[in-house]
N, C-alpha and C positions, 0 to 999 in steps of 0.2 A: 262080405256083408258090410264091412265100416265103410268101404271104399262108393258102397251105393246108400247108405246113409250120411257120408260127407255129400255126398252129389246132390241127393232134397234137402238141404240144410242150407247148401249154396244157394240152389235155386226157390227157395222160399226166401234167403237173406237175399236177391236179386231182386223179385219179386216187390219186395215189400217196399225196397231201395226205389224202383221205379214206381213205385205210386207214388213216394213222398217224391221223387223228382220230374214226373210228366209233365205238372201243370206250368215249370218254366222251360223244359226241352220243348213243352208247344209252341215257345216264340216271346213268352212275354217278358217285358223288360223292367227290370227295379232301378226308382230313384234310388242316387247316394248321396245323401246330400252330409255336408258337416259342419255344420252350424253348435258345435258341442266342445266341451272340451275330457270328454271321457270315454271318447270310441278308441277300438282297438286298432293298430296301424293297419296299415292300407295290405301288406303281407299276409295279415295275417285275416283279412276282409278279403282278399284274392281265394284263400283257401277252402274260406264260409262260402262263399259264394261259388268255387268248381266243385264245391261238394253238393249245391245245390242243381247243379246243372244249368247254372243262369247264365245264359248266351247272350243279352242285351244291360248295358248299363247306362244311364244319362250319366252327367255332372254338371254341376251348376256353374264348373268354370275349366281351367285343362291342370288340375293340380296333376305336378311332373311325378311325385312321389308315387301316387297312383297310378297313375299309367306306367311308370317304371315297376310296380311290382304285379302287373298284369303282364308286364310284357311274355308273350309267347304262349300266350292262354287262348282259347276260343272266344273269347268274351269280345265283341261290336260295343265300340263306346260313343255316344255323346258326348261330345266336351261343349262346355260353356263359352261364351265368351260375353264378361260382363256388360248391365247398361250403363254402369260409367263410362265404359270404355268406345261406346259406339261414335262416339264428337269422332275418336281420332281413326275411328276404320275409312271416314271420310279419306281421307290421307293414305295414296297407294303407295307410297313407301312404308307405313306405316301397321296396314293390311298386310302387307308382304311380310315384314319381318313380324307381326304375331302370328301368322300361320307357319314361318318358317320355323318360330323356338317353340310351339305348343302343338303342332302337327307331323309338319315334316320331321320332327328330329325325333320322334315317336316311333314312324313308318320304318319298315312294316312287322315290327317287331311286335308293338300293341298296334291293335285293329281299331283306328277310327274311323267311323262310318260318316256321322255327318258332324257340322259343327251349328250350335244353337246359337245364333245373334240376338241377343237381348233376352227377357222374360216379360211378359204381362206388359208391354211397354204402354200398352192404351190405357194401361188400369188408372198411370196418371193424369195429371192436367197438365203435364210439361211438353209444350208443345215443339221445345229445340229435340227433346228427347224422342218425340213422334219422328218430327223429321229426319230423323237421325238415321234410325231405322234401316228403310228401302238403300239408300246408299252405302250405308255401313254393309246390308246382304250384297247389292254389287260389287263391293270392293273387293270382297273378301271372295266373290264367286270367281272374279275375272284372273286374283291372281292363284286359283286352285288349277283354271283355266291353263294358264301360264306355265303352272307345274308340272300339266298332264295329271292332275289329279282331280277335277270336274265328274270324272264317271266314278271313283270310287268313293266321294267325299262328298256328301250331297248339304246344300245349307240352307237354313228353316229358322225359325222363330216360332216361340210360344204365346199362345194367345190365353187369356182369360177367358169365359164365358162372360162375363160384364160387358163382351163389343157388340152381344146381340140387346139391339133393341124390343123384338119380338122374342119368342121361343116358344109361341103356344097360340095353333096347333102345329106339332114340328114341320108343317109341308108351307107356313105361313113366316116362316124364320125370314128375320131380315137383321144387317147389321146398324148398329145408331148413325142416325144420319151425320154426325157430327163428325163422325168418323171415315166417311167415305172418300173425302178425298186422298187420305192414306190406305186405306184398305183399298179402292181401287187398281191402283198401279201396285200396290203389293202383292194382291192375287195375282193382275196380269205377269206379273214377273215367277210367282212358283209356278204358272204355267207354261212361261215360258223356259225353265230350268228344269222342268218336271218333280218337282218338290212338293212332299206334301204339308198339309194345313193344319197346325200341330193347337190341341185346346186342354187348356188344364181343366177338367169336368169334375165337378165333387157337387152329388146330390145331397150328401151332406147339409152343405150350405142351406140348400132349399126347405130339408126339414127343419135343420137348428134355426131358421129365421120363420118360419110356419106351421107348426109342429100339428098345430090344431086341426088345416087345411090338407096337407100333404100324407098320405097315409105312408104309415112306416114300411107295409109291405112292399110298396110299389118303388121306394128307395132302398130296400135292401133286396129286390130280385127273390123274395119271396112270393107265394102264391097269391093273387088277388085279379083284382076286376080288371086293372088296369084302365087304360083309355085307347078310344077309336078317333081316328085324324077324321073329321066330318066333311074335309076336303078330297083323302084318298082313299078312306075306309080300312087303310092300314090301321092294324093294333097294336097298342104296345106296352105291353105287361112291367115294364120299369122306365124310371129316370132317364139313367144314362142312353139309354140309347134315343129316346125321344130329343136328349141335347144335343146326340153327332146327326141326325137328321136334320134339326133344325139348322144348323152352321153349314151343314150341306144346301138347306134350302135358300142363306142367306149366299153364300157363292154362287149358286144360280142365278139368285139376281143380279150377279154381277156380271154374268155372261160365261160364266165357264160351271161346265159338266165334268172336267177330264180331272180334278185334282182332289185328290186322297185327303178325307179328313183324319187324323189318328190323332189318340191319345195319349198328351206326354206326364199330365200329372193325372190318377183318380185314387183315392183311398177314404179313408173314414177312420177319426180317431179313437182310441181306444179311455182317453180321459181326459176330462171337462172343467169348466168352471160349473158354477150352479146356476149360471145361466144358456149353458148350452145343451139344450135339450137334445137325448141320442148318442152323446160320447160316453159312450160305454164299450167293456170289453168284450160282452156279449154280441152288442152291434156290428161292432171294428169285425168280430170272426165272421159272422153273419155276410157282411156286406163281403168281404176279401174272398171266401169258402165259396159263394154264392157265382162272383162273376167271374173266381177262378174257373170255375167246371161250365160257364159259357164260354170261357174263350179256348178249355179243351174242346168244346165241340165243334172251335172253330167256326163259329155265330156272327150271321152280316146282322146288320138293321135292318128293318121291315122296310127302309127304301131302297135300302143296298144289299139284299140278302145273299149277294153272292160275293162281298169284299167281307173276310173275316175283319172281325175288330182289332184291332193294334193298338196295344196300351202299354203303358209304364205305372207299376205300381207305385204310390206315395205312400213308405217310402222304404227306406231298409232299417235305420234306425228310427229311434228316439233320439230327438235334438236338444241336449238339453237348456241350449241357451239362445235357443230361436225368442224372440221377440212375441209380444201378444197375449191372448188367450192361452188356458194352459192344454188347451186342443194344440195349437199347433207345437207344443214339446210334446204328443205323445200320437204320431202316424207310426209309428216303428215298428215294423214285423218282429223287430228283435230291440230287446234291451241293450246295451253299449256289453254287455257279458257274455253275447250269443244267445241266452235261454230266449225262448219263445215269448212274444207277449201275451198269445193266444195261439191253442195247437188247431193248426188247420192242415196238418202233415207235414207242414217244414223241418224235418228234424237235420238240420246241418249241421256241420264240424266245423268249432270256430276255438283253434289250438291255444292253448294255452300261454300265455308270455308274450312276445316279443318274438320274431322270427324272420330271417329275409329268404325263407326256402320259397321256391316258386312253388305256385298252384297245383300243378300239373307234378311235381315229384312230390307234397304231401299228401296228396292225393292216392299214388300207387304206391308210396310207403304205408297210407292209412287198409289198401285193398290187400298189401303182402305182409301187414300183422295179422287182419282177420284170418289169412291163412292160414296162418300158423298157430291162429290159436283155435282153427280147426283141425289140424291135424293134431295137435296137444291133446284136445278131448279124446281122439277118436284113437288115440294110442299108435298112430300111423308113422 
């Protein structure tokens, strides 16, 4: 009898494990960003996160520390590679040796997948920095090429939504004309590498700047009317997805069908200044709960209904010394202590202190204490 009462005990503590870890075993991927000086080391962020079951991670640059304490985990990473540094990826000596100390001396111990060249480069008016760009992803592609590393290391850039000039109605998306002579040959080029089209999307923005206009539901993936495209008669019951259509319908006008738009930032903060209408902690759950359980369903957009969406969440933490608004210190699924900022199921294990144990062995140390402190009960 104890021995078939340990067994539903298992399988209900299994059970409950898998809910709270489905919605990233479906694919989707967490920002890590560290812009803080009060997060826990990267060890012991390896742990939080194989306790989550999170299989994709970005980075905003190739910190070694990280990636050395992933090493030999499941975990697809993003590494960064800053926009200062784009002047000198020009320079294929240059190219060479930063993929050779932030990539290859990683392989294949940690798993990087692709590497990000710049962020939001268009969002400035620096036009060296524009140009920079498209050459800087060449350089950097030719010598992955060189490596034999071109099919397992794919390379991309993140785009703002700020390069669409249009966005409404999303089958009428176009990008600023200002911007086309870069964005031209830069689409041509992820087409030609098969790379996709990566946009940082926060509906957010749209309400905290229109609060009045924008209805809350239609930006948190709650119930409401929505909007019909009066050009396809497609519907679309939220934000975000009305924004990867339209970035899709502005690549069309550039000539290409064939290239994946995904999402590399989208979240909602959890706290505000008093002038940022909708950061709140209610919202943050709202919004994260909401397109969690779309992209479990594995949900294209109403022009793409058969490419599930692909996103990275913003963000893992709370940054405490990010710049701006006091929205942008608080996107953090998690406080810098592991607890929750708001429970939407995440209950992870984020160890206590200082630690260089890998992922994967506190892991099955955390599964063969549970064990034991079910045969303890059950007098076994």
């Amino acid at each position: 009898m104890a021995s078939c009462s340990l067994f539903r005990v298992l399988l209900l503590f299994l059970t409950l494990s898998g809910s709270f870890v489905q919605i990233f075993s479906a694919g989707i991927g967490i920002n890590y960003g560290q812009i803080a000086d009060n997060l826990p080391s990267p060890s012991r962020v390896a742990v939080l996160l194989e306790s989550l079951s999170v299989s994709r991670v970005k980075l905003y640059d190739a910190d070694p520390n990280v990636l050395l304490a992933f090493s030999n985990s499941s975990v697809d990473f993003i590494v960064g590679l800053g926009n200062d540094n784009l002047q000198n990826m020009r320079d294929p000596i240059k190219a060479q040796a930063w993929v050779e100390q932030n990539v290859l001396s990683h392989l294949p111990q940690t798993k990087i997948t692709c590497i990000l060249v710049g962020n939001e480069i268009f969002y400035s008016n620096d036009t060296q920095l524009r140009s920079s760009l498209l050459p800087a992803m060449q350089s950097v592609y030719r010598v992955l090429v060189n490596l034999g590393l071109d099919k397992q290391v794919i390379v991309t850039t993140a785009h703002s939504l700020s390069i669409l000039g249009n966005s409404y109605p999303p089958s009428a998306g176009t990008f600023k004309e200002d911007l086309t002579e870069y964005l031209q040959p830069l689409i041509n080029f992820h087409s030609l590498i098969k790379s996709p089209f990566l946009i940082n999307a926060y509906p957010y923005f749209a309400y905290k700047d229109s609060p009045a206009e924008v209805p809350l539901e239609y930006v948190l993936f709650q119930p409401n009317q929505g909007m019909t495209d009066p050009n396809t008669n497609l519907h679309y019951d939220n934000m975000l997805y009305a924004q990867i259509d339209a970035v899709y319908s502005a690549i069309k006008v550039m000539g290409h069908t064939d290239i994946e738009v995904r999402i590399s930032e989208t979240g909602w903060p959890s706290k505000g200044d008093e002038d940022e209408a909708g950061a709140t902690v209610e919202n943050a759950k709202l919004y994260h709960a909401n397109l969690l359980k779309r992209i479990t369903q594995k949900q294209g957009t109403p022009a793409k209904p058969s490419t599930p969406i692909d996103i990275y969440v913003f963000a893992l933490f709370n940054e405490n010394l990010k710049p701006g608004p006091a929205s942008e210190r608080n996107y953090g699924l998690y406080y810098p202590d592991g607890n929750p900022v708001y429970n939407i199921g995440l209950q992870g294990n984020l160890p206590a202190g200082t630690s260089d144990v890998s992922a994967s062995n506190k892991t099955a140390f955390s599964v063969f204490s549970f064990l034991l402190f079910l045969i303890a009960c059950f007098n076994l």
